[in-house]
mmCIF file of the N, C-alpha and C atoms, coordinates in Angstrom:
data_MODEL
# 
_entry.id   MODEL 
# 
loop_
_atom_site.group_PDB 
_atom_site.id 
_atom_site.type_symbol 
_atom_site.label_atom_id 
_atom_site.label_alt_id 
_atom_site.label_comp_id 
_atom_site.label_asym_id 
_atom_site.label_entity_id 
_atom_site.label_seq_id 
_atom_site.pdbx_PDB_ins_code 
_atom_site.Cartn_x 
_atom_site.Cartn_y 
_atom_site.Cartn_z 
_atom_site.occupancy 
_atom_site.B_iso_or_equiv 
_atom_site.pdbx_formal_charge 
_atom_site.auth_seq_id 
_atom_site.auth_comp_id 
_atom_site.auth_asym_id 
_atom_site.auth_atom_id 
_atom_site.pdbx_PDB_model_num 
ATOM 1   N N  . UNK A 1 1  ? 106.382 -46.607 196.803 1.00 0.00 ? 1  UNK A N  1 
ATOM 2   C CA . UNK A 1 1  ? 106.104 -46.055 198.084 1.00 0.00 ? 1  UNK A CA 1 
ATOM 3   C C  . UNK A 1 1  ? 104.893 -45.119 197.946 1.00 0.00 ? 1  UNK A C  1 
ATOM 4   N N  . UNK A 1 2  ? 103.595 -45.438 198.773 1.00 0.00 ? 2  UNK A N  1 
ATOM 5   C CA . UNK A 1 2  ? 102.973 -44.607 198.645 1.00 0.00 ? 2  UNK A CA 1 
ATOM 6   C C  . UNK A 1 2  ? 103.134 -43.115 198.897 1.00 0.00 ? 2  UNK A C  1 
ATOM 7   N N  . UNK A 1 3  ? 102.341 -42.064 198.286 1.00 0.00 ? 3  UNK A N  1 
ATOM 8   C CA . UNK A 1 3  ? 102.339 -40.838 199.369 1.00 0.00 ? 3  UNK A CA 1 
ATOM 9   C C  . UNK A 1 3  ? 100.928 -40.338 199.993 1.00 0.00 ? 3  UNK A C  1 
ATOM 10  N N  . UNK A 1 4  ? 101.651 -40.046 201.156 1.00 0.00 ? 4  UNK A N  1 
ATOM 11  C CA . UNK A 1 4  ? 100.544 -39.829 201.946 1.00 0.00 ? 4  UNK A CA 1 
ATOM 12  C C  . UNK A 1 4  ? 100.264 -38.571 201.950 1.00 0.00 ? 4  UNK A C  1 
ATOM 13  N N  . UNK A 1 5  ? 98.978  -38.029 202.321 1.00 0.00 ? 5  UNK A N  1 
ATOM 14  C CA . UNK A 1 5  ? 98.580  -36.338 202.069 1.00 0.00 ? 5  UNK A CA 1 
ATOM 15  C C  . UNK A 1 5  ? 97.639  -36.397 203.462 1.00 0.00 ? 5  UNK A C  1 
ATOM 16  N N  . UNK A 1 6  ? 98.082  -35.343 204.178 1.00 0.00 ? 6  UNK A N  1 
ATOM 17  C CA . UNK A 1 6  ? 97.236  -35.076 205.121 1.00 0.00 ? 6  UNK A CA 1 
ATOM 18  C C  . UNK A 1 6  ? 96.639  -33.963 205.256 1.00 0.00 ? 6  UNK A C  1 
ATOM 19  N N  . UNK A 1 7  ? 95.040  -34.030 205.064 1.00 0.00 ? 7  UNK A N  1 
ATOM 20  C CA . UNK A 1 7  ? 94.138  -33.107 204.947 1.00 0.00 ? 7  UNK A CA 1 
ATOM 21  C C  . UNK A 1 7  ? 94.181  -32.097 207.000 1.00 0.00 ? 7  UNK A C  1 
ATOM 22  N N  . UNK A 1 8  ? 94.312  -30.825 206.692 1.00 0.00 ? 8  UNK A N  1 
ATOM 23  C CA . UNK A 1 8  ? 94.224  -30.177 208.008 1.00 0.00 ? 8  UNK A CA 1 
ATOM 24  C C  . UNK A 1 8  ? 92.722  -30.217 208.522 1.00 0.00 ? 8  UNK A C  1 
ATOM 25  N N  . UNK A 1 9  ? 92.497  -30.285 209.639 1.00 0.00 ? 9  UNK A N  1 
ATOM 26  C CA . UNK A 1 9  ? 91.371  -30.500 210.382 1.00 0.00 ? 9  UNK A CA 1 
ATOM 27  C C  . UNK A 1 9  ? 91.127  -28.861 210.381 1.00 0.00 ? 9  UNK A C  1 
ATOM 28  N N  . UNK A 1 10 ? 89.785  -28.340 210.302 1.00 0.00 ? 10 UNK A N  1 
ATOM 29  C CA . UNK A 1 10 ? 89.327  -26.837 210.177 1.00 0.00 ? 10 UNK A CA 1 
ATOM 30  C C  . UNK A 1 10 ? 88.925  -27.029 211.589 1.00 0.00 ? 10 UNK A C  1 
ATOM 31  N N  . UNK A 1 11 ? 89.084  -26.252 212.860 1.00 0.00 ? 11 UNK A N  1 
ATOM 32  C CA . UNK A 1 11 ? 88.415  -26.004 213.740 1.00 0.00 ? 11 UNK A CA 1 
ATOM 33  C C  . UNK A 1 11 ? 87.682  -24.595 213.584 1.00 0.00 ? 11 UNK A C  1 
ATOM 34  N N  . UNK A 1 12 ? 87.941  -23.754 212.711 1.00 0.00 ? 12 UNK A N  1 
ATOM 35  C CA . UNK A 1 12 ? 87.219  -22.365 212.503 1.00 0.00 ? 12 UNK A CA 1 
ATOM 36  C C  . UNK A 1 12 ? 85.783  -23.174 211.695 1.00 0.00 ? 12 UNK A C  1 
ATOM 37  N N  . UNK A 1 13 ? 84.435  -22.943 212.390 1.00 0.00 ? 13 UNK A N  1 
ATOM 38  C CA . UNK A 1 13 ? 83.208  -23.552 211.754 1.00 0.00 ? 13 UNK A CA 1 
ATOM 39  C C  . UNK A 1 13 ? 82.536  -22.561 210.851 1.00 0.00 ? 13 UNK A C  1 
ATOM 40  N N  . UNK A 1 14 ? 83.587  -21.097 210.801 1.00 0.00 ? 14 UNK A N  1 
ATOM 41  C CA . UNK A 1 14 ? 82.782  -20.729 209.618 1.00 0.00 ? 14 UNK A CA 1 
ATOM 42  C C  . UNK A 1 14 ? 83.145  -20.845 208.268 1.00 0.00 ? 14 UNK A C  1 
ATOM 43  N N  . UNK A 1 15 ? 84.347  -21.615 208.273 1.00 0.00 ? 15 UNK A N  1 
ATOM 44  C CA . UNK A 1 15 ? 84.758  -22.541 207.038 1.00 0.00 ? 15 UNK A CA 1 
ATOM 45  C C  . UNK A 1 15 ? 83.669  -23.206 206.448 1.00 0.00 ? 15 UNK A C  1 
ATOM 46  N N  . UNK A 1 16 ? 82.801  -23.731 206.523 1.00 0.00 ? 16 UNK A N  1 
ATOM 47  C CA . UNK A 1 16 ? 81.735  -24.443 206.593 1.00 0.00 ? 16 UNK A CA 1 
ATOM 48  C C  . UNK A 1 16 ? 80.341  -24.376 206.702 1.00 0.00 ? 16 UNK A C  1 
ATOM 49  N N  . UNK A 1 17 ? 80.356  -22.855 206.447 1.00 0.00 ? 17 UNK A N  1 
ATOM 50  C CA . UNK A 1 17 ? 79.042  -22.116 206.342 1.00 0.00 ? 17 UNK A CA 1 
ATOM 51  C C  . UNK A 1 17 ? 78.494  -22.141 204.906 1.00 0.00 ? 17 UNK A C  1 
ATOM 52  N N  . UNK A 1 18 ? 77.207  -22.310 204.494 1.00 0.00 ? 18 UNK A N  1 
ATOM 53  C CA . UNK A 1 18 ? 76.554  -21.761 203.463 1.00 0.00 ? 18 UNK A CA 1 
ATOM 54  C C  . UNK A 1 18 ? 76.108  -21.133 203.071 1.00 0.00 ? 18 UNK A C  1 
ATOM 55  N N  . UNK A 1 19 ? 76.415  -20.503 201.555 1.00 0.00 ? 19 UNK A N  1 
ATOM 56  C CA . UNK A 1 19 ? 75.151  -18.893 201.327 1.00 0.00 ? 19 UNK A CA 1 
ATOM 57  C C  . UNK A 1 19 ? 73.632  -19.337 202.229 1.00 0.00 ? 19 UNK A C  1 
ATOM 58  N N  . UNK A 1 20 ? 73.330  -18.646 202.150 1.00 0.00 ? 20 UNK A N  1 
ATOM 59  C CA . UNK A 1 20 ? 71.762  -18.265 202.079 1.00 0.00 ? 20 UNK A CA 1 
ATOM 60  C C  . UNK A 1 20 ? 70.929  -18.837 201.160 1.00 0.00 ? 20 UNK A C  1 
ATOM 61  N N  . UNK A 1 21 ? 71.245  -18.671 199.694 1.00 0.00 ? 21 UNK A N  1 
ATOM 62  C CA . UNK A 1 21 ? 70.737  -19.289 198.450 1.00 0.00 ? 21 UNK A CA 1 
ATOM 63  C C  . UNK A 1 21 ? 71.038  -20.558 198.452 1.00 0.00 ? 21 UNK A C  1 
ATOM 64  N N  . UNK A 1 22 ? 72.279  -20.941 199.064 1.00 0.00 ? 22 UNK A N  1 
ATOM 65  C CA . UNK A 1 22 ? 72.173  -22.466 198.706 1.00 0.00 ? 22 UNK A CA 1 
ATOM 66  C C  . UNK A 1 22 ? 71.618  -23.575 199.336 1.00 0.00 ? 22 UNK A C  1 
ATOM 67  N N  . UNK A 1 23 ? 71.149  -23.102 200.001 1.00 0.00 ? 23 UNK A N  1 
ATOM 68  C CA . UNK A 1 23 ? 69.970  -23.728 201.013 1.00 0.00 ? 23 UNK A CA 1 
ATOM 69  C C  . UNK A 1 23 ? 68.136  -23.361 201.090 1.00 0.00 ? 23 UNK A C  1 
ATOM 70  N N  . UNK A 1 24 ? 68.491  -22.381 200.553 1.00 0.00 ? 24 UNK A N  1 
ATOM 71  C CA . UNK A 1 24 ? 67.055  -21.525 199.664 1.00 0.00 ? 24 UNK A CA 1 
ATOM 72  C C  . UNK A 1 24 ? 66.443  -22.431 198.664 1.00 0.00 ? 24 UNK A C  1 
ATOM 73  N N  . UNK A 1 25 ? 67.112  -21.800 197.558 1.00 0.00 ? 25 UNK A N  1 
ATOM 74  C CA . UNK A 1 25 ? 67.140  -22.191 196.033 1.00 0.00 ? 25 UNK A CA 1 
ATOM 75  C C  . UNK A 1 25 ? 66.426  -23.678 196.002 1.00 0.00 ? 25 UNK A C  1 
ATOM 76  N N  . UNK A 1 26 ? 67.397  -24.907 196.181 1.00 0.00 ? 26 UNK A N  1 
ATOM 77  C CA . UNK A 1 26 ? 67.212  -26.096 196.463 1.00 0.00 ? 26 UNK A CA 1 
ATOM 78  C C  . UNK A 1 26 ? 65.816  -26.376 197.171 1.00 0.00 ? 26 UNK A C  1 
ATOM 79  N N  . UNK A 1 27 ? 65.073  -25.870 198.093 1.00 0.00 ? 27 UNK A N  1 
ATOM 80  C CA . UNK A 1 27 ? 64.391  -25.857 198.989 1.00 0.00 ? 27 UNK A CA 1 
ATOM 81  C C  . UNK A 1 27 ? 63.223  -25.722 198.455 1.00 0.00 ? 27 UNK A C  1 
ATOM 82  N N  . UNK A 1 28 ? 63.096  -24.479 197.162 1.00 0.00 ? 28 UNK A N  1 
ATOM 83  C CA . UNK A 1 28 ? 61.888  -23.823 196.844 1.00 0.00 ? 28 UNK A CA 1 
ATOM 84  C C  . UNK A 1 28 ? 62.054  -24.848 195.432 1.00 0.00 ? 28 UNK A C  1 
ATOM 85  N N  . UNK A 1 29 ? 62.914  -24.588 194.942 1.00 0.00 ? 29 UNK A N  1 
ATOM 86  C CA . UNK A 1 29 ? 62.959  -26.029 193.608 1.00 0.00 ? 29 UNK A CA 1 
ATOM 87  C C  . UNK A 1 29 ? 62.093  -27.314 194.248 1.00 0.00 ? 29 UNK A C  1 
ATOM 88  N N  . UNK A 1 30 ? 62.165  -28.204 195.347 1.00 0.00 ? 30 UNK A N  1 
ATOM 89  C CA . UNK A 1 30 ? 61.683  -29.001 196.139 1.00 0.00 ? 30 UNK A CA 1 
ATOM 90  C C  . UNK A 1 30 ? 60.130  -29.056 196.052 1.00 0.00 ? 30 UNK A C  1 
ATOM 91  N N  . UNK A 1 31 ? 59.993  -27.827 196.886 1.00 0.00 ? 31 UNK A N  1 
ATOM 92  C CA . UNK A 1 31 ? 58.698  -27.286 197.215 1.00 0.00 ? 31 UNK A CA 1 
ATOM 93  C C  . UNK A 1 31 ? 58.069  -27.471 195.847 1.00 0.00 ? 31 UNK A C  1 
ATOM 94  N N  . UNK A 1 32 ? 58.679  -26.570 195.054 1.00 0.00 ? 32 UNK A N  1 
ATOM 95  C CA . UNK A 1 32 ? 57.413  -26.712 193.641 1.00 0.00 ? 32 UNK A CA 1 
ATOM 96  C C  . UNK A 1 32 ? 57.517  -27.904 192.807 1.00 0.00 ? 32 UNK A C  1 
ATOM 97  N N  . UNK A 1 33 ? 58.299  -28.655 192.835 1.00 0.00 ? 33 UNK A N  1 
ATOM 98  C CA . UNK A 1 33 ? 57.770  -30.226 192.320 1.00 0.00 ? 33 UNK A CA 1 
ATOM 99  C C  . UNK A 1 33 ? 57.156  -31.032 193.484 1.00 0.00 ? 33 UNK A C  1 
ATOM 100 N N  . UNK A 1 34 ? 57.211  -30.593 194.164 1.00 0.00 ? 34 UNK A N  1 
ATOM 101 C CA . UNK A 1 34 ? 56.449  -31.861 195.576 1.00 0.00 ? 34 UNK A CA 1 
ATOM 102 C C  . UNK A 1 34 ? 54.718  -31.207 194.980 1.00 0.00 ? 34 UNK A C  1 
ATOM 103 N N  . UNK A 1 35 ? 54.797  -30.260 194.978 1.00 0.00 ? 35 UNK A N  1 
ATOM 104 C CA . UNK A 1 35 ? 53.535  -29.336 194.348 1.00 0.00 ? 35 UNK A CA 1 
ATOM 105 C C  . UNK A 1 35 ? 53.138  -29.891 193.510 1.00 0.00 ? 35 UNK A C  1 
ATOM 106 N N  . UNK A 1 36 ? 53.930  -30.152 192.500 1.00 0.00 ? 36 UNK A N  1 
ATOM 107 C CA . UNK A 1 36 ? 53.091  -30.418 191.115 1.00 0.00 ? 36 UNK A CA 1 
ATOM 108 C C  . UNK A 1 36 ? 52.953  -31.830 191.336 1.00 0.00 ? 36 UNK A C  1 
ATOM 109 N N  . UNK A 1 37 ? 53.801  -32.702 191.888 1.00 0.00 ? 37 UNK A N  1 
ATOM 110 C CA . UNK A 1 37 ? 53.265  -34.085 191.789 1.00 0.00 ? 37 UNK A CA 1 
ATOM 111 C C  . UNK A 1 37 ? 52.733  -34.449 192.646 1.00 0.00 ? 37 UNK A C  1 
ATOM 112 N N  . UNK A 1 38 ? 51.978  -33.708 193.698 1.00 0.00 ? 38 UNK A N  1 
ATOM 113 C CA . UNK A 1 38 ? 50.820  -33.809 194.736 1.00 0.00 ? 38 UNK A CA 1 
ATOM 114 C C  . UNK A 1 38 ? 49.471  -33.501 194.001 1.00 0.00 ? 38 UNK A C  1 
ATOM 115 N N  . UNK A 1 39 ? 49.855  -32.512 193.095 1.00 0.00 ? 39 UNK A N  1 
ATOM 116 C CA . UNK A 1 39 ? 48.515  -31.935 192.728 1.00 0.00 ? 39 UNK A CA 1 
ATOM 117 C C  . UNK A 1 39 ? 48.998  -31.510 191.074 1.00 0.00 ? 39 UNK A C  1 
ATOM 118 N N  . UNK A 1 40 ? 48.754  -32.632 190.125 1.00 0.00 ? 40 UNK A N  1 
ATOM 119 C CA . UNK A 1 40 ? 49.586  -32.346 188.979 1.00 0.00 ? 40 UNK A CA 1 
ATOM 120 C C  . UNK A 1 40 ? 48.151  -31.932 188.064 1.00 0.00 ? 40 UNK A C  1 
ATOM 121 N N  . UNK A 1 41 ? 46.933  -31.751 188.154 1.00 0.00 ? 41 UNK A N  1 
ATOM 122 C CA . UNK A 1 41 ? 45.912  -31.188 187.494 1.00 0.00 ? 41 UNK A CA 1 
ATOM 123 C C  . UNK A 1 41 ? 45.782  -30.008 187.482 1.00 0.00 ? 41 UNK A C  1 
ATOM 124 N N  . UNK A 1 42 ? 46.709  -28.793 188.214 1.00 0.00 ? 42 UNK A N  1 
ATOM 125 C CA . UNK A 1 42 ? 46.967  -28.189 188.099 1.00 0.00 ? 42 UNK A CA 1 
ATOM 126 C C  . UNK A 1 42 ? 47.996  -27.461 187.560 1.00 0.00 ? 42 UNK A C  1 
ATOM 127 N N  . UNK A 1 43 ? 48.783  -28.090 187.291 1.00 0.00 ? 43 UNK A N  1 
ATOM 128 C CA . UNK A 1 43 ? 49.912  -27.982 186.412 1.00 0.00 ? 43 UNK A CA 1 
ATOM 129 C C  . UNK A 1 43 ? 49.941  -28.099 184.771 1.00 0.00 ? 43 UNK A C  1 
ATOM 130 N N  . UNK A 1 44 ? 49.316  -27.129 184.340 1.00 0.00 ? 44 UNK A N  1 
ATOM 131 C CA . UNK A 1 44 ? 49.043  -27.023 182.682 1.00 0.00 ? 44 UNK A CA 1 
ATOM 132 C C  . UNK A 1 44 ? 50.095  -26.367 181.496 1.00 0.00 ? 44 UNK A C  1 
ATOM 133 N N  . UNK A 1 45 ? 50.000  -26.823 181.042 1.00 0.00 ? 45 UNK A N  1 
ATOM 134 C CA . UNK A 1 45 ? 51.196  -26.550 179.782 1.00 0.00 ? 45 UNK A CA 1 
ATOM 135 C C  . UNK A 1 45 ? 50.946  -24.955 179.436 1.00 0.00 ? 45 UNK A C  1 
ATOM 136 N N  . UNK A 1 46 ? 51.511  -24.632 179.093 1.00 0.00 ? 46 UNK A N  1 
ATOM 137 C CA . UNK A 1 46 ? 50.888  -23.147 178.371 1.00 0.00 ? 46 UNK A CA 1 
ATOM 138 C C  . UNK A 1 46 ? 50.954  -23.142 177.108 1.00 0.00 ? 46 UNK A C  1 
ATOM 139 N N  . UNK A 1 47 ? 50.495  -24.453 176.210 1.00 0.00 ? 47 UNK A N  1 
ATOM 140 C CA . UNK A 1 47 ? 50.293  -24.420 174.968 1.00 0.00 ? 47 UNK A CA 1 
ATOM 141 C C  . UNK A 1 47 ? 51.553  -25.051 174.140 1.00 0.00 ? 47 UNK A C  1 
ATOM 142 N N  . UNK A 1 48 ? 51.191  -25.146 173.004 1.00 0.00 ? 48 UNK A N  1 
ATOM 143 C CA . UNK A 1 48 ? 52.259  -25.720 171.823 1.00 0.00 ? 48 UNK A CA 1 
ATOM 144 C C  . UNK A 1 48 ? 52.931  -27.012 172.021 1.00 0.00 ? 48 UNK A C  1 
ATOM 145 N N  . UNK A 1 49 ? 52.119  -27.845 172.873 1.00 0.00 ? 49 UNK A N  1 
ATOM 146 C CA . UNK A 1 49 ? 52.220  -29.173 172.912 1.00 0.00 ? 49 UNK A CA 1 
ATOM 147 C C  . UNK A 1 49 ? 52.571  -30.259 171.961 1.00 0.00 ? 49 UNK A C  1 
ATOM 148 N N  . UNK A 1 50 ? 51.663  -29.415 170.780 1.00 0.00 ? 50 UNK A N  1 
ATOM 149 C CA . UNK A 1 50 ? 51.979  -30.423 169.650 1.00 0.00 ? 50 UNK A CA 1 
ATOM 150 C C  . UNK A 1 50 ? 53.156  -29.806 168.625 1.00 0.00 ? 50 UNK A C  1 
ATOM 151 N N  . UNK A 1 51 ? 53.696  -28.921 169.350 1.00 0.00 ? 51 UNK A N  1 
ATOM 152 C CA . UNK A 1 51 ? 54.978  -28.286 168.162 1.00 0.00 ? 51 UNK A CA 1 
ATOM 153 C C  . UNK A 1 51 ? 56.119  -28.861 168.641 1.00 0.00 ? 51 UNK A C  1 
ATOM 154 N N  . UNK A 1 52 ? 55.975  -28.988 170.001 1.00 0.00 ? 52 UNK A N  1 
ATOM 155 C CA . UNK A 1 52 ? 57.002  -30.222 171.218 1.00 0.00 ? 52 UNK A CA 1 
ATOM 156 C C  . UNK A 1 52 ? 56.729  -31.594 170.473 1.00 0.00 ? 52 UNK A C  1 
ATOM 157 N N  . UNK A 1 53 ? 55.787  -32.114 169.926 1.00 0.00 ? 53 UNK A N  1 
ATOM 158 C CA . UNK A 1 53 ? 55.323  -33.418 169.954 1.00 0.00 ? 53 UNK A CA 1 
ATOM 159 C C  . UNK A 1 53 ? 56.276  -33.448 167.949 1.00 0.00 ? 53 UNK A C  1 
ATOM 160 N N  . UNK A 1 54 ? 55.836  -32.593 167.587 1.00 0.00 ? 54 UNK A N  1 
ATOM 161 C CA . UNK A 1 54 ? 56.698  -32.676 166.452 1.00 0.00 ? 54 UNK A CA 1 
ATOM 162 C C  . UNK A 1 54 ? 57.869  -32.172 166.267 1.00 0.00 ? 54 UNK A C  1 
ATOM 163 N N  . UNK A 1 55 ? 58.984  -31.966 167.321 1.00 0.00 ? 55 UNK A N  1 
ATOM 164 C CA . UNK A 1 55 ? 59.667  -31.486 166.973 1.00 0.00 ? 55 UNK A CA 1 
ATOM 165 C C  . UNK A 1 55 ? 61.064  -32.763 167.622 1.00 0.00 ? 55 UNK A C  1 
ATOM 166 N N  . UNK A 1 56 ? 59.936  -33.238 168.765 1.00 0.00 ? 56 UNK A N  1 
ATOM 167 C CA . UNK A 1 56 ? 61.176  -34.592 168.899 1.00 0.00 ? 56 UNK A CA 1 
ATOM 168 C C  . UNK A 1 56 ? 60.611  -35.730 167.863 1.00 0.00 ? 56 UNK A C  1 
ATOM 169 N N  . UNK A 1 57 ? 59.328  -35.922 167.102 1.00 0.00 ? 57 UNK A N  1 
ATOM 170 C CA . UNK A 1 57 ? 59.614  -36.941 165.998 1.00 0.00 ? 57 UNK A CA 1 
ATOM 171 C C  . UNK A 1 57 ? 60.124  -36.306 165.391 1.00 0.00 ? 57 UNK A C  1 
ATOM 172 N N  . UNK A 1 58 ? 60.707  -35.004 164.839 1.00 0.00 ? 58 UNK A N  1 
ATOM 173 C CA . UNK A 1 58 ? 61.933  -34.886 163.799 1.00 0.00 ? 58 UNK A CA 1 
ATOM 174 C C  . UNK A 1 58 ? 63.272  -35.306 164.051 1.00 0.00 ? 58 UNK A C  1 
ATOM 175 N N  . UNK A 1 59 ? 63.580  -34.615 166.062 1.00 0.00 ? 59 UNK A N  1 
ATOM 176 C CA . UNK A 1 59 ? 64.613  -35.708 166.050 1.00 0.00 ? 59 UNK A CA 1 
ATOM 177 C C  . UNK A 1 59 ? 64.844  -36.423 166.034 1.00 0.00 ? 59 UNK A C  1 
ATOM 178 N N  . UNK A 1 60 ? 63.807  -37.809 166.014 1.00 0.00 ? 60 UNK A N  1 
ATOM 179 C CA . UNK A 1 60 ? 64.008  -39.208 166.394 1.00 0.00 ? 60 UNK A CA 1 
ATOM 180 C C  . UNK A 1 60 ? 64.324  -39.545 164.713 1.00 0.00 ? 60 UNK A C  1 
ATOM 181 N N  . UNK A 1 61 ? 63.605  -38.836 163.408 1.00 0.00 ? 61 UNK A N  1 
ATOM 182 C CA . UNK A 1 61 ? 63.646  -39.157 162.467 1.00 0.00 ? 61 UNK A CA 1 
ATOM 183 C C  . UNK A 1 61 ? 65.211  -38.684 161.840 1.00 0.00 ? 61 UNK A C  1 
ATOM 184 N N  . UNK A 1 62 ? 65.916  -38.038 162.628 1.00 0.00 ? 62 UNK A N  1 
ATOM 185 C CA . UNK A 1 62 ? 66.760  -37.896 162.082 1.00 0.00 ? 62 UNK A CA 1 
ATOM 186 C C  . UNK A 1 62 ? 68.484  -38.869 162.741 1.00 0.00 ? 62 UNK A C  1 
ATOM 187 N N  . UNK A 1 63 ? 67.937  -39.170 163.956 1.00 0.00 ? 63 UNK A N  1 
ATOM 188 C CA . UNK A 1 63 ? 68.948  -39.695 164.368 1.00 0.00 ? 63 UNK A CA 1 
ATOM 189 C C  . UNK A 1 63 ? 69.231  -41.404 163.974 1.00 0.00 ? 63 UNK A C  1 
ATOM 190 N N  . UNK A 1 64 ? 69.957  -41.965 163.793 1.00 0.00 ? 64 UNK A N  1 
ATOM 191 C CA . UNK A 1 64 ? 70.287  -43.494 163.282 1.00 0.00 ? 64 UNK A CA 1 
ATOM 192 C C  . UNK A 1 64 ? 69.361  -44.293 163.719 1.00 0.00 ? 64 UNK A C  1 
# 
């Protein structure tokens, strides 16, 4: 026999409100990659590229 579960209907809508941030946050995260991959020549490393570049061939050299 199945069981059944019945979820209550919220008529209070501020059940259902969101921070501030969580509609922020997401928004400006958005914003700055739409940024960089509109205009990615501006988007420069701040160096040690090649310590990144050797540091995943160590992991690759170490994994199976």
């Amino acid at each position: 026999m199945p069981a059944y579960c019945r979820v209550p209907q919220s008529t209070d809508r501020r059940g259902a409100r969101l921070p501030w941030w969580a509609v922020v946050l997401p928004s400006v995260a958005f914003f700055a990659l739409l940024m960089v991959a509109v205009n990615p020549s501006q988007a420069h490393a701040a160096g040690g590229g090649d310590v990144l570049a050797r540091l995943v061939w160590q992991i690759r050299l170490l994994l199976p």
